[in-house]
C-alpha positions as CSV (number, residue, x, y, z in Angstrom):
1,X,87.0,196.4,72.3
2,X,85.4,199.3,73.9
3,X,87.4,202.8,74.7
4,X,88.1,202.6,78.5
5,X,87.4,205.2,80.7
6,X,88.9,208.2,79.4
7,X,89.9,210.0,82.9
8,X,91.2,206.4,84.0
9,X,93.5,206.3,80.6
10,X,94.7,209.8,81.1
11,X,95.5,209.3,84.6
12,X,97.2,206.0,84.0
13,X,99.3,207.4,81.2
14,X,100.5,210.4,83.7
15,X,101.8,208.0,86.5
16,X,102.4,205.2,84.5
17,X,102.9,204.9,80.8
18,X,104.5,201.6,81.0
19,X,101.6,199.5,82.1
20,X,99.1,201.2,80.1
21,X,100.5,199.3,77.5
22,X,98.3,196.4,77.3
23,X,95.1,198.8,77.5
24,X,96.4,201.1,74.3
25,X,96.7,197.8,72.1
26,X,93.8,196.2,72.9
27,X,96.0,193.3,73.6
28,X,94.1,191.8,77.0
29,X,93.7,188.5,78.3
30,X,90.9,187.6,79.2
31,X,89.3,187.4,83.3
32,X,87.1,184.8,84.4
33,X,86.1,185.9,87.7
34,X,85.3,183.0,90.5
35,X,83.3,184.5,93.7
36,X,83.9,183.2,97.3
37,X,81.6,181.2,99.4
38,X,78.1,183.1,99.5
39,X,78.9,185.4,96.5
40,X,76.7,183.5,93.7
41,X,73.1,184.0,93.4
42,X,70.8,180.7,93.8
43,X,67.6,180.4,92.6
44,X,64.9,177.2,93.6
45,X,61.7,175.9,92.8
46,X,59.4,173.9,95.0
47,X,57.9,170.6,93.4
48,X,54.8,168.6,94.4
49,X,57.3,166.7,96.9
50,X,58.0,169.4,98.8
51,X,56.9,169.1,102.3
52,X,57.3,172.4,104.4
53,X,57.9,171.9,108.5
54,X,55.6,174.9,109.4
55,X,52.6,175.6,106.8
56,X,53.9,179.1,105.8
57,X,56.3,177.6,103.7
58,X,53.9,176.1,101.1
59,X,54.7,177.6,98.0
60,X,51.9,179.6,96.1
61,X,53.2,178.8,93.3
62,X,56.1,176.3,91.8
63,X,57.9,178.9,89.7
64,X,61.1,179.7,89.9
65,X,62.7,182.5,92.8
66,X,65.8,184.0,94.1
67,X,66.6,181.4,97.4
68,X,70.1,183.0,97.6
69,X,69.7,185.8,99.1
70,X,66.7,187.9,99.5
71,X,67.2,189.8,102.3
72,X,62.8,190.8,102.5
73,X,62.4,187.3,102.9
74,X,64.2,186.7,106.0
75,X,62.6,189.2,107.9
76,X,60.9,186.6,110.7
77,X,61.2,183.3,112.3
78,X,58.5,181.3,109.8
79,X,60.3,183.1,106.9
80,X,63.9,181.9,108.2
81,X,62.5,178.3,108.8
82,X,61.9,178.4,105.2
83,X,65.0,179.3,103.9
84,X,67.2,177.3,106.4
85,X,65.5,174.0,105.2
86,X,65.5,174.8,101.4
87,X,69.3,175.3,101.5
88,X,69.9,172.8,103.6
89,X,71.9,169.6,101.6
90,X,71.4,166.1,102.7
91,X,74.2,163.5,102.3
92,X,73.4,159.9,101.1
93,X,76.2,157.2,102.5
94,X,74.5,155.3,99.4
95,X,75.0,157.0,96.9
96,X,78.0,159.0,98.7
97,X,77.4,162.5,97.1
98,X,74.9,165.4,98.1
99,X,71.7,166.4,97.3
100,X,69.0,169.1,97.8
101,X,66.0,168.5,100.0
102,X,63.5,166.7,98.5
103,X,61.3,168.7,95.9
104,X,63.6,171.8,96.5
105,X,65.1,171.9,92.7
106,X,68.0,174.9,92.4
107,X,70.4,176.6,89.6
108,X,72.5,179.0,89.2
109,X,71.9,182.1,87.1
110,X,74.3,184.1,84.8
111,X,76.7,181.9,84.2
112,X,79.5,183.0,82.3
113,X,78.7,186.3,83.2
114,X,79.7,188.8,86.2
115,X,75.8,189.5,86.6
116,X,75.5,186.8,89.2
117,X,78.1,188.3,91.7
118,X,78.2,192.0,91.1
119,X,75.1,192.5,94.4
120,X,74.3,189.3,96.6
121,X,71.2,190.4,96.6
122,X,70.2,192.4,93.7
123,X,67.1,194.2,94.8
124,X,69.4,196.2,97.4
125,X,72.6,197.6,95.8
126,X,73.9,198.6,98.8
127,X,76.8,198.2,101.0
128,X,76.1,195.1,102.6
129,X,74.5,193.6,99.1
130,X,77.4,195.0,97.0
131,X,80.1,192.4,96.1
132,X,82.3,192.5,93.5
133,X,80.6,195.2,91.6
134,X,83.5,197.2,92.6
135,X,86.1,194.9,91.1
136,X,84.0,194.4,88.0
137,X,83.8,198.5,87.6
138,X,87.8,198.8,88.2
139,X,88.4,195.8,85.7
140,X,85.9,197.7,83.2
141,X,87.6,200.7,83.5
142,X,91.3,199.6,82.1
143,X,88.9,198.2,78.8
144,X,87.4,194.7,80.1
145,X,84.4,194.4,78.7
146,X,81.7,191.9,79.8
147,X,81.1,188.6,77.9
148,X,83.9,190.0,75.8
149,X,87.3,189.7,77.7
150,X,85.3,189.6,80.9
151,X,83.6,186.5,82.0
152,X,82.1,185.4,85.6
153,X,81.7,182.0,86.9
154,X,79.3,181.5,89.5
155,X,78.2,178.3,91.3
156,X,76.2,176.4,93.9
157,X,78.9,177.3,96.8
158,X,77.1,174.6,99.6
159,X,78.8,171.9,97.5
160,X,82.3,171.1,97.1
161,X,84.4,168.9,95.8
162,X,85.2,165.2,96.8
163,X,88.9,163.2,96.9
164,X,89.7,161.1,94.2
165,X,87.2,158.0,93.6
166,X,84.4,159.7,95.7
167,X,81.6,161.3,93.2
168,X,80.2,165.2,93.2
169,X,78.0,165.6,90.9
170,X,77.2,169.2,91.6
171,X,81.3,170.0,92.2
172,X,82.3,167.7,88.9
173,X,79.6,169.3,86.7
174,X,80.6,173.1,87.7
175,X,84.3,172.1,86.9
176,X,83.6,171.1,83.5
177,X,81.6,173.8,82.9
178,X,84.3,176.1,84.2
179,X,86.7,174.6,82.2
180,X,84.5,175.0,79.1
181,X,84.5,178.5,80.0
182,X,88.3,178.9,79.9
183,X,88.8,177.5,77.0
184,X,85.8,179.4,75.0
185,X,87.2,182.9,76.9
186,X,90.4,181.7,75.0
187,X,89.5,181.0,71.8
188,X,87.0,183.6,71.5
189,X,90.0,186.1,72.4
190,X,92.2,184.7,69.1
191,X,93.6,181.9,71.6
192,X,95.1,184.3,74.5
193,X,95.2,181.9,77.5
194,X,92.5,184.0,80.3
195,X,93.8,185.0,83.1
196,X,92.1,183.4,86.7
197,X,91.1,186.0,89.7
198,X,89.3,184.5,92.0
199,X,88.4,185.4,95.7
200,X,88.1,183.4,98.9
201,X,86.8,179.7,98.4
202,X,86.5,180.3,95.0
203,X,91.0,180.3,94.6
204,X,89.9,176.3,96.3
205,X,88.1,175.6,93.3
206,X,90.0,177.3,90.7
207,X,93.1,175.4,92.0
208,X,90.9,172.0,91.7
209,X,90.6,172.9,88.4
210,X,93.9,173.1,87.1
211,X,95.0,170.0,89.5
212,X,92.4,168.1,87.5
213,X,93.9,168.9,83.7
214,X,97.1,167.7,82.4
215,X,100.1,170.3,82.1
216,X,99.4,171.3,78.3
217,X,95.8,172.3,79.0
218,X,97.0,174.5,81.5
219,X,100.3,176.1,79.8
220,X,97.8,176.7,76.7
221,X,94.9,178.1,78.2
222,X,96.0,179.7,81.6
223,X,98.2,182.5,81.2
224,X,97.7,183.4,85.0
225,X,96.1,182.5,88.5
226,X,95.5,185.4,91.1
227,X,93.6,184.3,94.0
228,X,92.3,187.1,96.6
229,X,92.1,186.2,100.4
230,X,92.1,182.0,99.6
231,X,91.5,180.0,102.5
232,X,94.2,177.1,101.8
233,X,94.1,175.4,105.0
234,X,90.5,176.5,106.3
235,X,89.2,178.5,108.5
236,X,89.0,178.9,112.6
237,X,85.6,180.6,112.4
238,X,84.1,177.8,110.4
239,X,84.0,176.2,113.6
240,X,81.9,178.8,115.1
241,X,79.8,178.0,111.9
242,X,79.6,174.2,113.2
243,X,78.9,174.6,116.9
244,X,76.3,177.8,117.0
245,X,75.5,179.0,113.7
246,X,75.3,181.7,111.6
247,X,73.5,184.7,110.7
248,X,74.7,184.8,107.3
249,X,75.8,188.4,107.8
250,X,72.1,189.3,108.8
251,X,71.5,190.4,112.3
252,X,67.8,190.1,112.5
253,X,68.6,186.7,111.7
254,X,68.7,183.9,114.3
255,X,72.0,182.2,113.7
256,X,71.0,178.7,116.2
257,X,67.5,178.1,113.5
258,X,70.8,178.6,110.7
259,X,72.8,175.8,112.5
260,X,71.3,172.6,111.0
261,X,71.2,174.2,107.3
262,X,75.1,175.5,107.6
263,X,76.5,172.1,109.1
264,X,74.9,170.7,105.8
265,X,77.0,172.3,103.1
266,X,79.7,170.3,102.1
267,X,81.6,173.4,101.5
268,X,81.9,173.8,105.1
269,X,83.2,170.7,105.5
270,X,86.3,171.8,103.1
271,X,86.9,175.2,105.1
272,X,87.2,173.6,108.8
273,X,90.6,174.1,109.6
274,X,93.0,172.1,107.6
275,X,95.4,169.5,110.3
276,X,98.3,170.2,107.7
277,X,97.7,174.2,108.5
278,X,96.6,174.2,112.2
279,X,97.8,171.2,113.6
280,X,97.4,170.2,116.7
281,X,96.8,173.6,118.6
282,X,93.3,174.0,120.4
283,X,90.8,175.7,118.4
284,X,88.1,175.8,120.4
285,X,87.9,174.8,124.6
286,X,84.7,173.7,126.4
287,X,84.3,172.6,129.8
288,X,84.4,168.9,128.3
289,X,87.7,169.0,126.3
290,X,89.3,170.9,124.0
291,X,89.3,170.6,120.1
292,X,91.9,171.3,117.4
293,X,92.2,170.6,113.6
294,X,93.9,166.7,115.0
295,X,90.4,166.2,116.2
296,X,87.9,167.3,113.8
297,X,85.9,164.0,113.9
298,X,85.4,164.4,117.8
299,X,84.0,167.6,117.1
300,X,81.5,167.3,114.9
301,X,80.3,164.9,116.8
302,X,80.9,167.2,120.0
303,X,78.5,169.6,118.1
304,X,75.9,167.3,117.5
305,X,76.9,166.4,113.7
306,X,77.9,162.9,113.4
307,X,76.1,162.3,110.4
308,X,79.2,164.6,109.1
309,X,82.3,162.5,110.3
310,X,81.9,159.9,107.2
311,X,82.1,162.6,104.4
312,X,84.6,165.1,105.8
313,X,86.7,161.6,106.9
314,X,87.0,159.8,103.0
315,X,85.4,163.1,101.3
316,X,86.9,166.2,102.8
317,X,90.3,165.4,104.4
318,X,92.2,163.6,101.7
319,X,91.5,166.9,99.5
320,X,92.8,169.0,103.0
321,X,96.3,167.3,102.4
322,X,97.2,168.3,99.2
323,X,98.1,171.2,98.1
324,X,99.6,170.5,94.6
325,X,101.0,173.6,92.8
326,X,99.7,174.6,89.7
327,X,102.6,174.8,87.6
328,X,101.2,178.5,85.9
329,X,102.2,182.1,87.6
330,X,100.6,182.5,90.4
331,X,100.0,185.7,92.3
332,X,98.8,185.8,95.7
333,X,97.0,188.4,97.0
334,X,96.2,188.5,101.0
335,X,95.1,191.2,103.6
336,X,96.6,190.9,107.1
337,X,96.7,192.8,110.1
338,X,92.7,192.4,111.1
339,X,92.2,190.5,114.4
340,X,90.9,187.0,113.5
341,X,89.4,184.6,115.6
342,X,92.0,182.1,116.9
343,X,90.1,180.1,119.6
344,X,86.7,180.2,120.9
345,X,86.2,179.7,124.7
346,X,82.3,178.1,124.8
347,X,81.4,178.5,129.0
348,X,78.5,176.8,130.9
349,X,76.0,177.5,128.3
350,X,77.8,174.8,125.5
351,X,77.6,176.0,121.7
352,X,73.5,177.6,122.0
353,X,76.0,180.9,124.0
354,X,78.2,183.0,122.0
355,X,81.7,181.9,123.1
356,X,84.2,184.3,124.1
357,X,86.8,184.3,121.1
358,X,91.0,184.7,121.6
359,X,92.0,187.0,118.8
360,X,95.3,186.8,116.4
361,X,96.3,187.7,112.8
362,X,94.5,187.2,109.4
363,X,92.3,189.1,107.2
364,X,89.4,188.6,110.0
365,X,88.0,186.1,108.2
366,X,91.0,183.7,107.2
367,X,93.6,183.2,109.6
368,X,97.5,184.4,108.6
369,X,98.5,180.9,108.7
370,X,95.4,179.4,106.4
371,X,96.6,182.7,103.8
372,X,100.0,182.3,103.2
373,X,100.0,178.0,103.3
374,X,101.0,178.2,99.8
375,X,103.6,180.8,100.2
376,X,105.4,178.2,102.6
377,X,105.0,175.4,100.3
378,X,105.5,176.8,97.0
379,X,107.9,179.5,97.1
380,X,111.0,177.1,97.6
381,X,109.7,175.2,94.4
382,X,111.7,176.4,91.2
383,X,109.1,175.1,88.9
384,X,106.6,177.2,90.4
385,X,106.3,180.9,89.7
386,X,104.8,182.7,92.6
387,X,104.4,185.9,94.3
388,X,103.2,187.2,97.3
389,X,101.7,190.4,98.1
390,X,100.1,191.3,102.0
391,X,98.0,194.1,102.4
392,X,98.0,195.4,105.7
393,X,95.0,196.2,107.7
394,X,92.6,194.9,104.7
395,X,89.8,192.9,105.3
396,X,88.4,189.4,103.8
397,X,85.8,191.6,102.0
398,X,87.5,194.6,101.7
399,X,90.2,192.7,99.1
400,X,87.7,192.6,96.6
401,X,85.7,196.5,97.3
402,X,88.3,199.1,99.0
403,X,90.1,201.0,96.8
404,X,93.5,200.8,97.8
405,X,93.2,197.1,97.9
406,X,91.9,197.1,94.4
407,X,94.4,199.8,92.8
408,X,97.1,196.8,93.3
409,X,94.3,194.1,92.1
410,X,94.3,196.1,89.1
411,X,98.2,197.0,89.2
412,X,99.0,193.2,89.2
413,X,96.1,192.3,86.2
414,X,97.8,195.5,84.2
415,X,101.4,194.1,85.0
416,X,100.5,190.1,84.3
417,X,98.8,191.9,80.6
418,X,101.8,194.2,80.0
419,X,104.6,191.3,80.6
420,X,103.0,189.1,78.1
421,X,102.6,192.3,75.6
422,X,106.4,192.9,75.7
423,X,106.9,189.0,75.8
424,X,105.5,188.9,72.4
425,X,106.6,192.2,71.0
């Protein structure tokens, strides 16, 4: 193991002695680290089947080149064509699972590694591109130490996952890959079970996971779950997403040419707002009815995507309804206090306007009542071992990058190592 940080070590042995315990022995479990939606690079390549709408899109060459995200190559419409329809998926009621456009091949680099997720987009290691680079530097600094007792696992985030008896090919073939990746973490690290941080959709997957393996895979190999700002029952502004688009983050970016390629992920499907969560409240009024998390079906075909009722129906909602716990500790970690779109108000001008947007509590990204779901359900469970910790006035992103939110990210990882230090002591 390497030496950690040797103003970090001082300091932590100043103001707390106790939890530098785990750092001194070299006694860590291991971190695989699961990025949200949008936080894993994808690459593509263009084949001979490849048929661009607009001619600028023709490749020059078929090799292979970052798709996810390159912020130069977004800079005009032709350019944003191009990327909308290569990440666009297409659903086939045949074969009832998701594929890429034709002769748009993808993969995702770095897996098993942090190196995927540290910058969205690598060439520009700035603000806006920087992702978890800040949690990987904390988690360095207290002795982690990458493809050691630090691993990342990064994946194709348009896809999801389907309900039992449906198939995912993309989804199924990331879990096993992810759980291959737990248990080599583990027995790499003289068997310690790793410990799970995950942020955003990626605490979706990562509960998928252990939902999928038997109780004595878990107890052996999981020694703890934290996800960061998970989105348990969805998300209001997904249905922003759905009726006008989005801009990925990008302003120079037209968010209505985005519409079409965002509707397509199947992820998208999974973070419209859960009934069990939302009920039957209106999410979003027009001057032709109003919409809530009852009547998902109606809107997606109110939005012009009807070709996405059958998946979300036999796909998407059975998975929305369960919300099985895990049966390892679990900590929670959740910002609150940011205003959060509640309801969106579209006027005369239908979904191509901006609507105006009613405002309430969350992390303003993920509503309050999508974040704590699993406080509600779990906490009056014996079996389960949970805790909850709200951060006020800390943002969706700012969970995984601002310091204050990342001194008790690190606090909670330094606790879950110390307790199983003294636990076998």
């Amino acid at each position: 193991m390497k030496v950690p940080c040797l103003y970090f070590l001082l300091l932590c042995l100043l103001l707390s002695p106790d939890r530098c315990l785990p750092v001194l022995a070299g006694d860590l479990h291991p971190i695989i680290l699961v990025p949200g939606l949008g936080g894993s690079q994808i690459e593509a390549s263009l084949t001979a089947a490849y048929e661009p709408t607009v001619a600028a899109c023709r490749p020059r060459d078929h090799g292979w080149f970052r798709l996810w995200i390159d912020r130069s190559a977004l800079l005009d419409t032709q350019s944003q064509i191009c990327f909308a329809e290569r990440m666009r998926l297409f659903y086939d009621p045949e074969a009832d699972d998701y594929s890429n456009a034709p002769g748009v091949r993808t993969r995702i680099p770095f897996f098993g590694s942090t190196m995927g997720f540290r910058y969205t987009d690598p060439d520009h290691k700035d603000d806006w591109s920087s992702y978890m680079a800040p949690l990987v530097e904390r988690l360095e600094a207290i002795g982690y130490v990458e493809g050691e007792t630090l691993f990342g696992a990064p994946y194709d985030f348009r896809h999801g996952l389907a309900s039992s008896g449906h198939p995912s090919r993309v989804g199924s073939r990331f879990l096993r890959d992810f759980a291959e990746l737990v248990e080599n973490a583990s027995t790499s690290n003289g068997g310690k079970p790793v410990i799970i941080l995950t942020h955003s959709f990626g605490g979706l997957l990562a509960l998928q996971l252990l939902d999928r393996h038997p109780a004595a895979w878990r107890k052996r190999f999981v020694k703890h779950f934290v996800p960061l700002a998970a989105p348990w029952g969805g998300s209001v502004l997904e249905m922003f997403v759905f009726a006008t688009g989005t801009n990925h983050g990008l302003p120079f970016v037209d968010n209505l040419l985005m519409r079409p390629e965002s509707q397509s992920w199947e992820s998208n499907l999974w973070l419209l707002p859960s009934p069990r969560a939302f009920g039957e409240a209106p999410i979003v009024v027009t001057n032709h009815g109003n919409y809530s998390a009852t009547r998902m079906t109606a809107f997606l075909e109110g939005v012009g995507f009807s070709e996405g009722v059958g998946p979300y129906q036999s796909r998407i909602l059975p998975l929305l309804q369960e919300l099985n716990p895990p049966l390892v500790p679990v900590t929670c970690i959740a910002g609150t206090g940011v205003a959060t779109a509640e309801v969106f108000v579209y006027g005369d001008g239908g979904f191509d306007e901006f609507p105006e947007i009613v405002y309430g509590d969350g992390d303003g990204t993920v509503n309050l009542v999508s974040l704590l779901a699993i406080e509600s359900e779990w906490s009056s469970l014996p079996e389960q071992d949970l805790k909850f910790i709200k951060l006020p006035n800390i943002s969706h992103r700012d969970i995984v990058s601002h310091d204050s939110a990342l001194s008790v990210v690190i606090g909670e990882i330094l606790e879950i190592n110390d307790g199983a230090l003294r636990a076998n002591s």
